[in-house]
C-alpha positions in Angstrom: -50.3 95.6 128.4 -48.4 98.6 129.8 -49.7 102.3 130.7 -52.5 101.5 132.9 -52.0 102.9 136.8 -52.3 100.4 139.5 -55.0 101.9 141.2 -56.9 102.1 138.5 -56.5 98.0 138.0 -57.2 97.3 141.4 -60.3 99.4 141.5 -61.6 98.0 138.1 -61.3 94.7 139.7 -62.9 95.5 143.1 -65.8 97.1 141.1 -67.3 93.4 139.5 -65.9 91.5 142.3 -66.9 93.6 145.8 -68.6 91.3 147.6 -66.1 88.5 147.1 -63.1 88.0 149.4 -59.7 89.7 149.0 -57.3 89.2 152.1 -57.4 86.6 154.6 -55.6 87.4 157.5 -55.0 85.8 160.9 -57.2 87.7 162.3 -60.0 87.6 159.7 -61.3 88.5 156.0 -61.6 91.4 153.8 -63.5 91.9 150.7 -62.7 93.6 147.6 -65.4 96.4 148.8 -63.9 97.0 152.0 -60.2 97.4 151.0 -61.7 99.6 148.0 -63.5 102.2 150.5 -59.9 101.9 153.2 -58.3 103.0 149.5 -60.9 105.9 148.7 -60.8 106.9 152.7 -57.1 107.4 151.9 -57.3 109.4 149.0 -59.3 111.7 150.8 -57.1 112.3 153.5 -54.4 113.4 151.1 -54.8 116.7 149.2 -52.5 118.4 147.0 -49.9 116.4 146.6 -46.9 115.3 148.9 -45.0 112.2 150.8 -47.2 110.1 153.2 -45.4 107.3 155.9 -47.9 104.1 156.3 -47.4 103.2 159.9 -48.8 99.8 160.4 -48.3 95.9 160.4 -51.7 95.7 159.5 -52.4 94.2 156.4 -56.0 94.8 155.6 -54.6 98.9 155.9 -51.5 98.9 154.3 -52.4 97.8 150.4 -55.3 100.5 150.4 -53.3 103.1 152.1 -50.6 102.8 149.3 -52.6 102.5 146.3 -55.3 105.5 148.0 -52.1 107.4 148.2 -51.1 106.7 144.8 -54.3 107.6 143.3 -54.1 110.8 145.3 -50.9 112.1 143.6 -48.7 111.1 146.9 -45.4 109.7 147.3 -46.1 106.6 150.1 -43.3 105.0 152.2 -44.4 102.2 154.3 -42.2 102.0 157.9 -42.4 99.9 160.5 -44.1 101.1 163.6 -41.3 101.5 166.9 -38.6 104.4 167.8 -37.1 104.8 164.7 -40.1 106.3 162.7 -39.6 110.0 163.7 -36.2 110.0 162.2 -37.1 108.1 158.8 -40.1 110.4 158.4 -38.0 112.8 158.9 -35.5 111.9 156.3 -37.7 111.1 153.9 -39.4 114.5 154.0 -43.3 112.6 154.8 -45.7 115.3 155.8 -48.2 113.5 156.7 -48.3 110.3 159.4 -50.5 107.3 158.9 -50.5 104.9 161.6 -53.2 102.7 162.9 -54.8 105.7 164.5 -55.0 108.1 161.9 -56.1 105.1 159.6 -59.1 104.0 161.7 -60.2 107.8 162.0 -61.0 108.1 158.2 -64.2 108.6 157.5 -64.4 111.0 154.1 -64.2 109.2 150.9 -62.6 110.5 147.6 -63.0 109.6 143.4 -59.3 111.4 143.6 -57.8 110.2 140.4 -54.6 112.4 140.2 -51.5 109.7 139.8 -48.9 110.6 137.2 -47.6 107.8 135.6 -43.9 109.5 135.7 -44.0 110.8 139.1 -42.3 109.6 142.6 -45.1 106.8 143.6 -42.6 104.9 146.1 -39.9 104.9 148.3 -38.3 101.5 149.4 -34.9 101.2 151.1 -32.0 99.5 149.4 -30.7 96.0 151.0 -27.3 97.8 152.1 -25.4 94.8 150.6 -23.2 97.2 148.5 -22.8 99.7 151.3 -25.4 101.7 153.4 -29.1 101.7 152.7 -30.6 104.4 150.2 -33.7 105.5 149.9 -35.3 104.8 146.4 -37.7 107.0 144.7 -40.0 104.6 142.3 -41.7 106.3 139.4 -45.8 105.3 139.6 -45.5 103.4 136.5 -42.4 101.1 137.5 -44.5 99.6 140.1 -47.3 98.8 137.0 -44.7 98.1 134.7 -43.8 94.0 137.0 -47.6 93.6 138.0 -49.3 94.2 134.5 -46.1 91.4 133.4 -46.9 89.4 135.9 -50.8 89.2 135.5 -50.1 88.5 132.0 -47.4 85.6 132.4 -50.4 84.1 134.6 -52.8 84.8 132.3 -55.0 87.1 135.0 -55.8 84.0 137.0 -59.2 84.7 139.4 -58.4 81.5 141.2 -55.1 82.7 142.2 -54.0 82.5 146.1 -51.0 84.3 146.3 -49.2 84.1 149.9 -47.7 87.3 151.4 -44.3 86.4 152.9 -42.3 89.7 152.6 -42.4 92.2 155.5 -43.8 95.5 153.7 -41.2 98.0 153.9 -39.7 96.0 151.4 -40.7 96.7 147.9 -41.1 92.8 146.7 -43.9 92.9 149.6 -46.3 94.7 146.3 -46.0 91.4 143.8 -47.1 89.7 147.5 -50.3 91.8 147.3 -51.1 93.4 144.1 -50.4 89.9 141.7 -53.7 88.2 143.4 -55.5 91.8 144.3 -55.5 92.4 140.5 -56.2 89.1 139.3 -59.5 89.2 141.3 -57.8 86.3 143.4 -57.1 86.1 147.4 -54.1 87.5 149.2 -53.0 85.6 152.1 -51.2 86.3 155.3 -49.7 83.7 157.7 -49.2 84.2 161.3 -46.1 86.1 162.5 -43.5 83.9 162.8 -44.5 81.3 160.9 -42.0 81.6 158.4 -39.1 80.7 160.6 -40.6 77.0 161.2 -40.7 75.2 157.0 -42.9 72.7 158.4 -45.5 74.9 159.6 -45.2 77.2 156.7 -46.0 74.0 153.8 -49.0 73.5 156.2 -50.2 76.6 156.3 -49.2 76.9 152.0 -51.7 73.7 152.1 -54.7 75.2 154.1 -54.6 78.1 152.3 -54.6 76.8 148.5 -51.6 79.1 147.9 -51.2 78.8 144.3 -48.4 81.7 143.7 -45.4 82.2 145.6 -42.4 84.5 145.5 -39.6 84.3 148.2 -35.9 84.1 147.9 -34.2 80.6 147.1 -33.1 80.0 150.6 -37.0 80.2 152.0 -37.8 77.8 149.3 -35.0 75.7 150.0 -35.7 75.0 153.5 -39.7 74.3 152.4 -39.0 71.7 149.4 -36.4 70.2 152.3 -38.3 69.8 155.0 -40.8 66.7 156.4 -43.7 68.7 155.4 -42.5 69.1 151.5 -45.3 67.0 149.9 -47.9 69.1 151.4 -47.0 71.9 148.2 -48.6 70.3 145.8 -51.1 73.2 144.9 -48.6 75.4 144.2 -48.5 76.5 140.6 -45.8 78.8 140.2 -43.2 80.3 142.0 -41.0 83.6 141.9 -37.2 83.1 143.1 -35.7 86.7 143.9 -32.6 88.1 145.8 -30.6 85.5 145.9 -28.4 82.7 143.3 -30.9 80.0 142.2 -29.1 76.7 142.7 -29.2 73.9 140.8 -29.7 71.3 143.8 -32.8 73.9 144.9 -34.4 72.6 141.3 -33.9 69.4 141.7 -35.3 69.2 144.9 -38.6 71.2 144.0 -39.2 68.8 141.6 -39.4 65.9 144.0 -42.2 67.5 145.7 -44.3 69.7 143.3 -45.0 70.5 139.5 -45.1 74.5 140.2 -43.5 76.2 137.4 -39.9 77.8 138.5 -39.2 81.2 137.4 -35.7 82.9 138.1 -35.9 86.7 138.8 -33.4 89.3 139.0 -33.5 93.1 139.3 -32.5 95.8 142.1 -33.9 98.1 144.3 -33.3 100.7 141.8 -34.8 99.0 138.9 -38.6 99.1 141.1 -38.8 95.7 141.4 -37.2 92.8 139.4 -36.6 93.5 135.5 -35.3 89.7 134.1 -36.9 86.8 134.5 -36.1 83.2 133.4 -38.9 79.8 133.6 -36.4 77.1 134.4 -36.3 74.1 133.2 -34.2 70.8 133.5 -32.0 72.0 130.8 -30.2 74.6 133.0 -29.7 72.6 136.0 -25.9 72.9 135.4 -26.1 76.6 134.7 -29.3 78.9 136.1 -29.6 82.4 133.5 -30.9 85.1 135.5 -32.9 85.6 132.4 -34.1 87.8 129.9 -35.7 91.3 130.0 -39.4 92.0 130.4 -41.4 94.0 127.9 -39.6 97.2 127.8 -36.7 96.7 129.1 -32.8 96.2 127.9 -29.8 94.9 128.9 -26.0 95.0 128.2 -22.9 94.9 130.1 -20.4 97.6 131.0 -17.2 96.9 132.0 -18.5 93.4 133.0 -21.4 94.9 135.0 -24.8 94.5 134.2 -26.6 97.6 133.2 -30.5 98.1 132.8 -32.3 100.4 130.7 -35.8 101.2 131.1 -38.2 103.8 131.8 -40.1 101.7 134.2 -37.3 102.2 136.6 -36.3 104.6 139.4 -35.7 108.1 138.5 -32.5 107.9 141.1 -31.9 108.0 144.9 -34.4 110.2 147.1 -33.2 113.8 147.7 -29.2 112.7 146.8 -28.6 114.4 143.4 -24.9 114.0 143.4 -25.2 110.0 144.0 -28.2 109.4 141.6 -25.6 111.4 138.9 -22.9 108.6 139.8 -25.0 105.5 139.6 -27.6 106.4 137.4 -26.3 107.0 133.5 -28.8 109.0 131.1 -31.5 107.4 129.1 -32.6 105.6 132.2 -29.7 103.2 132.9 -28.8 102.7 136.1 
């Protein structure tokens, strides 16, 4: 189930499946071929090996950029485009600057196969809620380790329309993406903005066929809520992160659709979520955060939870003496 590297899955996919369409956006569509050569253009512009910023909003460059980074042995971090970037490239130690004009310049394309399944792959920001922000370098395989799960909990669905809500400098902005990619399904983008209006948003879940989801509770709260609820119907499953689960959320989602509810929990550090928990109307009075994937373990020290696993980050980017504080050997952090 585990071991293979993403890349790899995504271009064993676009191989059989080329001409047929990957990523809708707003402002068009993108086959399996296309995002395929943008990932082999990318590989290409990377030699040797190092840490690349992906400088863009735009969607149809950002998944091939990461995954042609990753197959090229590189590091990716993937920053928003404005003032701040010199400083963040610059404290993440990027060599190399991708933005929209260095992507559309690529012409060369490269076979470049040199990912290392235990190597820095990623580097995503915590959420600051337990203090300031950190960077997080992810190990290649951690980011395999939740999409080879979840591809198997969905049984590899090719008829999957999975909807991309996260911005994506966050790490949960990959399941978004790589879920459908994988699957041989369709990634879809909404207009900016649209997530601030639930209304529009269950319209736009309805237009699109969107048949996998994953947001936190309180984006799916205000959609099961609002007058345009019943319009969710071809939902099939949805992925609750980053926030407590309520009961009331449940019993609302069940008014309005049959998609099957599945609690997640893991952080930053753990490269994506690690637990995971179907619900059902047994634990409306009390909501588990769940139980540990394939390869993973759990116990509590001094009342905190602690996760072991290998798929997990290696520690903090470039801080030794705070990775040594948090993170406790054997991969436990």
């Amino acid at each position: 189930m585990f071991g293979e590297l993403i890349y790899r899955r995504f271009s064993a996919v676009a191989r059989v499946s080329r001409d047929r369409v990957a990523l809708r956006v707003p402002g068009g569509e993108y086959t399996y071929g296309e995002l395929e050569r943008r990932r082999r253009r990318v590989a290409a512009a990377l030699p040797g090996h190092g840490r690349v910023a992906i400088v863009t909003r735009d969607h149809a460059w950002i998944t091939p950029a990461l995954l042609g980074a990753l197959s090229a042995g590189w590091a990716y971090a993937v920053l928003e485009p404005g003032e701040r970037v010199v400083d963040q490239v610059a404290r993440l130690g990027c060599s190399l600057i991708l933005d929209d004009a260095a992507l559309a310049a690529l012409r060369d394309e490269s076979d470049a196969d040199r990912g290392d399944p235990e190597a820095m792959g990623s580097i995503y920001f915590t959420s600051g809620s337990t203090g300031a922000p950190r960077a997080i370098a992810g190990r290649v395989r951690g980011i395999d380790h939740h999409i080879a799960w979840e591809l198997d909990y969905l049984q590899h669905a090719a008829e999957m329309r999975g909807a991309i809500i996260h911005a994506p400098t966050y790490d949960a902005y990959l399941p978004d993406v790589l879920v459908p990619l994988c699957a041989g399904g369709v990634a879809c983008a909404p207009p900016i903005g649209l997530a601030s209006d639930p209304a529009a948003m269950c319209r736009w879940l309805e237009a699109c066929g969107i048949t996998v989801l994953h947001c936190v509770p309180s984006v799916f709260r205000a959609l099961v809520s609002c007058s345009d609820a019943s319009r969710l119907l071809a939902l099939r499953h949805v992925f609750l992160a980053g926030e407590v689960v309520r009961p009331a959320d449940v019993v609302a989602a069940r008014a309005v659709t049959s998609a099957r509810l599945v609690n997640l929990y893991g952080p930053t550090e753990a490269t994506l979520v690690k637990l995971f928990h179907e619900i059902s109307d047994d634990d409306l009075h009390d909501i588990p955060i769940g139980r540990p994937m394939p390869g993973v373990s759990v116990t509590l020290l001094d009342g905190q939870i602690a996760i072991t696993s290998p798929y997990g980050a290696p520690g903090y980017l470039d801080e030794p003496a705070l990775t040594a504080e948090k993170f406790l050997p054997g991969g436990t952090y």
